[in-house]
N, C-alpha and C positions, 0 to 999 in steps of 0.2 A: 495496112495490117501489121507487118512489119514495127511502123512506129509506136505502134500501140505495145505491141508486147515487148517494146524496149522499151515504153514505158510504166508497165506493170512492173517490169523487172528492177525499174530504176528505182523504184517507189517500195517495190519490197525490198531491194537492198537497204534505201533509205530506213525505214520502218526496223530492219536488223541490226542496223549500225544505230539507229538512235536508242531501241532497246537496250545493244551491249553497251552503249554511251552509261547510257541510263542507271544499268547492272553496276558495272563499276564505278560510277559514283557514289551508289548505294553502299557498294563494297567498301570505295576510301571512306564513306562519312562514317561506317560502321566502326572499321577498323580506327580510325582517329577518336572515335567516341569508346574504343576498347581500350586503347591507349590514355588515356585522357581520364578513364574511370581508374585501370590502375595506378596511373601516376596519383589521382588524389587520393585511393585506397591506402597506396602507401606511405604517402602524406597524413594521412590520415592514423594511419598505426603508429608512426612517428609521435604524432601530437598527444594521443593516445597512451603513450609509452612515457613521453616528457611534461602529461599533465598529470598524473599517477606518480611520476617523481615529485614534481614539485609540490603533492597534494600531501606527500605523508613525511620527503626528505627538501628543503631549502641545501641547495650543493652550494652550501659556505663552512669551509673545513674546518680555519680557522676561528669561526665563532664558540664562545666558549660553551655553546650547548652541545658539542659534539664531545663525548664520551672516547676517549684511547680505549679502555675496557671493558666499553660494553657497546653496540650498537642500539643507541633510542628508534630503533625501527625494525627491529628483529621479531617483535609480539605481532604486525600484520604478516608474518610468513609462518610454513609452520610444514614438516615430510608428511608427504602421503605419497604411497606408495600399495595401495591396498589394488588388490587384485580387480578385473571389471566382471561384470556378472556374466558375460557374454565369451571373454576368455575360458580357451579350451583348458579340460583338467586333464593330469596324467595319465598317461593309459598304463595299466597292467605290466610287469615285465615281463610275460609269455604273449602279449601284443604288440611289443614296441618293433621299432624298425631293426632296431640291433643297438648292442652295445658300443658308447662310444666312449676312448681314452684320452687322457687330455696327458701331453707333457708339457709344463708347465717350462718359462725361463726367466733368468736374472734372479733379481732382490726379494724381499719379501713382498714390496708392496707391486712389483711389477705382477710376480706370481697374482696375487689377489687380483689382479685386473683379469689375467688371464682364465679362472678359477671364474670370478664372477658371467664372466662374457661366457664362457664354456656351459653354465647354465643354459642361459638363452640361447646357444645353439645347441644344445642338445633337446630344447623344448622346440624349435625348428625344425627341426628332423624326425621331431617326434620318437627318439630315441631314450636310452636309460643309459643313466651317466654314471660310469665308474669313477669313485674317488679320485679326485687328479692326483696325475703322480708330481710332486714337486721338484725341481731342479738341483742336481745335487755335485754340478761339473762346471759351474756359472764360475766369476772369480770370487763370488764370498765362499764358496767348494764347504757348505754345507749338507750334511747326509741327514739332513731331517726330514720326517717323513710329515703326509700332512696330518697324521694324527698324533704327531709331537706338540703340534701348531695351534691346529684348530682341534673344534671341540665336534669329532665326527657325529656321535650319533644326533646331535642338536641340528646340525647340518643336513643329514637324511629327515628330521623328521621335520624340520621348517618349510622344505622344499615340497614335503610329501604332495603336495594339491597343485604345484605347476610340475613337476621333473620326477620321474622314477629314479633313486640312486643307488646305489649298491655299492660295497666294501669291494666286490672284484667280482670279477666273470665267471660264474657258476662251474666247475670243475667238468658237469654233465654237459655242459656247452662248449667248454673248450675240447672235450675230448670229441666231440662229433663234427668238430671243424677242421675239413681238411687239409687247411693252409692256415698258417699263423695271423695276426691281426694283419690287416694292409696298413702302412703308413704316409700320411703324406703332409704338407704343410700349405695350409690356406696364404693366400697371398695377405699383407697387411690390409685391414680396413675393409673384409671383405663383405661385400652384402647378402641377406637371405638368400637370393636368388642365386649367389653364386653355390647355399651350401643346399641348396633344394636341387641345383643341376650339377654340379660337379660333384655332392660328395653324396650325397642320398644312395643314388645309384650304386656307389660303389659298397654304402654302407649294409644295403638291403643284398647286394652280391654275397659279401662276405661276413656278414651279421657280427661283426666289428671291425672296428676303423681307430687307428690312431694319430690325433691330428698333434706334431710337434714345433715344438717351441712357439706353442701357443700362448702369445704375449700380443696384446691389439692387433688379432685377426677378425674381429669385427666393428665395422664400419658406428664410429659415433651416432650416425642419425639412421635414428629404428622409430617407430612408431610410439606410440605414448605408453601401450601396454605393456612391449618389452620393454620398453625402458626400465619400466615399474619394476619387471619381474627380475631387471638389475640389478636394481636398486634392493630390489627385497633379499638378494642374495649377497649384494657388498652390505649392506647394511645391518642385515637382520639375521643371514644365515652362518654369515663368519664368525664365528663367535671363538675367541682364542680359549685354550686350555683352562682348567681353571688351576693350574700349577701354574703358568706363565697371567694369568687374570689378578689372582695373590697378592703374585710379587709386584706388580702393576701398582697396584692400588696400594700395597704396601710405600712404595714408592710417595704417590701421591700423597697420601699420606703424611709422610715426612716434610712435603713439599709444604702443607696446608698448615704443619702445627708451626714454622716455626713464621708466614707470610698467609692470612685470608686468600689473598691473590699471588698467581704469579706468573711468569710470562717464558712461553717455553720455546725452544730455538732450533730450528734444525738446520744444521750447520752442514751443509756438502763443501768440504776443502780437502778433498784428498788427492795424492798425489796424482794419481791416474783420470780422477775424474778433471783436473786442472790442463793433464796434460790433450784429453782430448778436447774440451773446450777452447784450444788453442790460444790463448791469454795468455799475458804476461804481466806478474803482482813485484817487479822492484826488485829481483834479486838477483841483477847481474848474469853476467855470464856463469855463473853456478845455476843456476835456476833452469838457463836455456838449456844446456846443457843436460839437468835431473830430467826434466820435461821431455824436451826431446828425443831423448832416449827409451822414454816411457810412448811416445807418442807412436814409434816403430812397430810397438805392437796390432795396428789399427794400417794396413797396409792401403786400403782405398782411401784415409783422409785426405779431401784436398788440401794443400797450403792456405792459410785461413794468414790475415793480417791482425797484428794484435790491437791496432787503435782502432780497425773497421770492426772489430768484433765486439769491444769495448764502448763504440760507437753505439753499434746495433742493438746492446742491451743481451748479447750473450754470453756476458761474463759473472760469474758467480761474484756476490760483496766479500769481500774479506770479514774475518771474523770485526777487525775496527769501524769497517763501513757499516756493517749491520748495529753496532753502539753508538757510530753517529748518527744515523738513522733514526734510532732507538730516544737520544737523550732527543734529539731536533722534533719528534714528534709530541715529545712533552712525557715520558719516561723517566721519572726521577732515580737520584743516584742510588736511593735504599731500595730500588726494587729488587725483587727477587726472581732468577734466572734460570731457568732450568737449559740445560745445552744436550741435545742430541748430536753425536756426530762420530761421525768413522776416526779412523788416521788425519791428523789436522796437519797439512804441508808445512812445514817449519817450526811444528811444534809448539813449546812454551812461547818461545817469542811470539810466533804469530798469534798465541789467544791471549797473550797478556795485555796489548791495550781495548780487548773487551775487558777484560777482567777491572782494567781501572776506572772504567765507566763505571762496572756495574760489579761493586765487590762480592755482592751476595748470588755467588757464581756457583750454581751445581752442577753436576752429570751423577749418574744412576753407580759410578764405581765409587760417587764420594759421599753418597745418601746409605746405601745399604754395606752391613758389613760383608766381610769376605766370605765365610759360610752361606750367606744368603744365595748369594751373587755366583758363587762355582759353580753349581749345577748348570747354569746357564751360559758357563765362559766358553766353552767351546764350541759352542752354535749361534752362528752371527744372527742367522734368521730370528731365534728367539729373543737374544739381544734385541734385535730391531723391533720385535715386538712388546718389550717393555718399556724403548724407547717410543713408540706409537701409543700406547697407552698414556703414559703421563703427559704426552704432548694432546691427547685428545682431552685431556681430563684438562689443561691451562686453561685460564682465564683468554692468554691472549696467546696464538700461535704465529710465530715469525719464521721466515722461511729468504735463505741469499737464495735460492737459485732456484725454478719452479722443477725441480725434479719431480718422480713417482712419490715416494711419500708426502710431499706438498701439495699434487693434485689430490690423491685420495685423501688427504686430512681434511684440503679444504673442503672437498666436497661432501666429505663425512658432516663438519663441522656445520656449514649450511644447512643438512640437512636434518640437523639433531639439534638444532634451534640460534643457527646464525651467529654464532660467538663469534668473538673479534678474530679472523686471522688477515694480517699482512701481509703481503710478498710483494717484495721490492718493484720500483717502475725504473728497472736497473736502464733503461735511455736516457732518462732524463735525470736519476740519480747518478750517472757515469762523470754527468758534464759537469755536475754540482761540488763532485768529491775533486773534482781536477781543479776548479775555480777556489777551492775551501784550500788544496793542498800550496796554490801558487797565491797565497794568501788577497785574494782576488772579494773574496765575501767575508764581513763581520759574522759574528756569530749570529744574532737577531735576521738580517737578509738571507743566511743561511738556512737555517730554521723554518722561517717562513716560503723560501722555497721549497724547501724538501715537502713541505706539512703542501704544500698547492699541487707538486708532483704524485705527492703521494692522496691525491683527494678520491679518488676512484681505485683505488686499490689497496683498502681497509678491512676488505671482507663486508662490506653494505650490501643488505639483500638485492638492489637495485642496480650493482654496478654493471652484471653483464646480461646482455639481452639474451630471452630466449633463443636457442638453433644456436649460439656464438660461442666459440672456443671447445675446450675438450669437456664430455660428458662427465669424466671422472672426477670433475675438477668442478665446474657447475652440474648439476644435474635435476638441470630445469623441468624436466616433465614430473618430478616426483618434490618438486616443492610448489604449496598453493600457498595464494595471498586470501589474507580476509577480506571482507567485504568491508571500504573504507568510506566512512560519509563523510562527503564537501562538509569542512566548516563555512563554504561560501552562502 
């Protein structure tokens, strides 16, 4: 009796072990078949990606069908950015959460980033947005307000169907508030979730909140809707003055009558921005010394090495790098130049061998006379913003160093129908200008490098994959492709 029910027993163990056997092979062939489908899904998106290039762009730089001035493949893209039928509209300002204040920080075009983003979180929170207040203590120590800038009321009423805005906080609200705004500051790149938990709460306590030096406090990867409702705010609700719009296009203008095309540059070589980039451009112990000096003011910099940074492609071109550049990419010498750019480190010397590149050399103090131009000399921000205009308005935009104004142009530019713009592949142009300076390349070998380094970084609507890089700068969800038929 005995041997029996150790044999029953042995036999249902058996029968439990062969199931869980069983089970788990089930399990590894599933999971290897789970594995195995994404590895070719994303092989697949791959192919997908590289059959769609080569279906509308052949990646041969050098062939003479490729246009410097114009992208032959800019007509299948095209912004959209229109709202989805299903996205929430504004609610009332006697419904909203509370009001919310943005202080803005930096430059013009950092401010804009912050300004745009501060939309979408304030359509997050479901709140009503107070005019941001712009930054007026940064080091360009501009006191312009944002209705110096931008064009407010175009701004409230653009928004009107995603975001409630308002000039300020209703007097009859402020006085029945028993504590002033709360302030506090979202960490960088923060996501929805962080401002639905951490700041809602506080913002429905004290039915306003002011979130500072709001400069990319939100997280680049949002869903496709905000994206949109980004996009429809950098794009479509900034609308500059029309006293600073005028002079803009006045500008331009001048640009058009005396060159059809022309090719415009934004030049970052300023003392301080040289000296935190930690580089070094040839000029001796004078140089280390100006820099270093300046670099003091930035107290947590780590010690950065000047050929590993120069290596790495964190070095801004010299205004002469950007003319060889320029001529190596097939830029002839009568082109016409327009130059954006602050305080230039070294001055005359350092812009004069762009200049003998490219004699037909302007900036906006040598285009417009002096009457023009005073009303605007003492506010850099609006400065920047006629220098942002004429550069939006070029034929072709060039850029040494991928700062704020060269993400938001670029991204502007893509998305107002894919003009040419440039920014250096300063890794591999780094090795190029070293090899050219130890006379190491012909001009011809030279050229046709730069022109191979530079083959994915022309402004080609294809060059960077959707989800890659910063939103500002591609702003993939708010650009479509047309529907492209095989000539196969």
């Amino acid at each position: 009796m005995e041997k029996k029910r150790l044999r029953r027993s042995w036999s249902r163990t058996n029968k439990a072990l062969s199931s869980r056997s069983r089970s788990l092979a089930v399990g590894l062939i599933l999971f290897g078949l789970g594995l195995v489908s994404l590895f070719i899904g994303h092989v697949a998106s791959d192919l997908h990606w590289s059959q769609f290039r080569r279906r509308i762009r052949p990646k041969v730089f050098h062939n003479k069908r490729l246009d410097i001035w114009k992208s032959n493949y800019s007509d299948f893209y095209y912004g959209c950015s229109t709202r989805g039928a299903n996205f929430r509209y504004a609610v009332p300002e006697n419904r909203s959460n509370g009001y919310l204040l943005i202080a803005t920080s930096g430059g013009l075009n950092q401010q804009r980033v912050g300004i745009s983003d501060a939309v979408v979180v304030a359509w997050i929170l479901n709140a009503t947005l107070v005019i941001p207040e712009m930054d007026h203590h940064s080091f360009w120590k501009d006191d312009s307000d944002f209705l110096n800038i931008f064009d407010v009321d175009w701004f409230i009423s653009y928004l009107s169907e995603d975001v409630r805005v308002v000039r300020r906080i209703p007097d009859k609200v402020m006085r029945s508030m028993e504590k002033l705004p709360w302030t506090m500051r979202p960490p960088r790149k923060s996501v929805p979730d962080y401002y639905l938990y951490q700041v809602l709460p506080i913002l429905r306590r004290r039915h306003a909140l002011q979130l500072t030096k709001f400069d990319y406090r939100l997280t680049n990867r949002l869903d496709d809707e905000l994206q949109k409702l980004r996009c429809r705010a950098n794009f479509h609700a900034l609308r500059f003055t029309s006293s600073i719009e005028n002079m803009g296009q006045k500008l331009v203008q001048k640009m058009r009558n005396m060159s059809s095309r022309y090719v415009a540059v934004h030049l970052r070589f300023e003392p301080d921005m040289l000296a935190f980039s930690g580089c070094y451009y040839g000029g001796g112990d004078k140089e280390r010394a100006e820099l270093g000096e300046i670099r003091k003011r930035w107290a947590t910099l780590p010690d950065l090495s000047e050929e590993g940074e120069r290596s790495r492609g964190k070095c801004p071109l010299t205004p002469h790098e950007v003319g060889l550049m320029l001529k190596a990419l097939g830029f002839q010498n009568d082109t016409f130049v327009y130059v954006a750019s602050g305080e230039i480190y070294g001055g005359e010397k350092t812009l004069q061998p762009l200049k003998d590149l490219f004699p037909n050399y302007y900036t906006k103090e040598m285009l417009a006379d002096a009457n023009e131009l005073e009303p605007f000399l003492p506010f850099s921000s609006r400065l920047a913003a006629l220098d942002f205009i004429v550069c939006d308005e070029s034929d072709v935009f060039v850029t040494n160093n991928n700062g704020n104004m060269a993400k938001i142009l670029a991204g502007r530019r893509r998305y107002m129908g894919h003009k040419r713009t440039i920014r250096p592949n300063a890794k591999k142009l780094s090795m190029l200008f070293k090899a050219r300076s130890q006379m190491k390349l012909d001009w011809e070998t030279f050229s046709t490098k730069v022109k191979y380094a530079q083959s994915d970084f022309m402004g080609e609507p294809d060059e960077m994959r959707p989800g890659r890089g910063d939103f500002h700068e591609f702003p993939y969800s708010c650009i479509c492709k047309k529907d492209v038929v095989s000539s196969s």
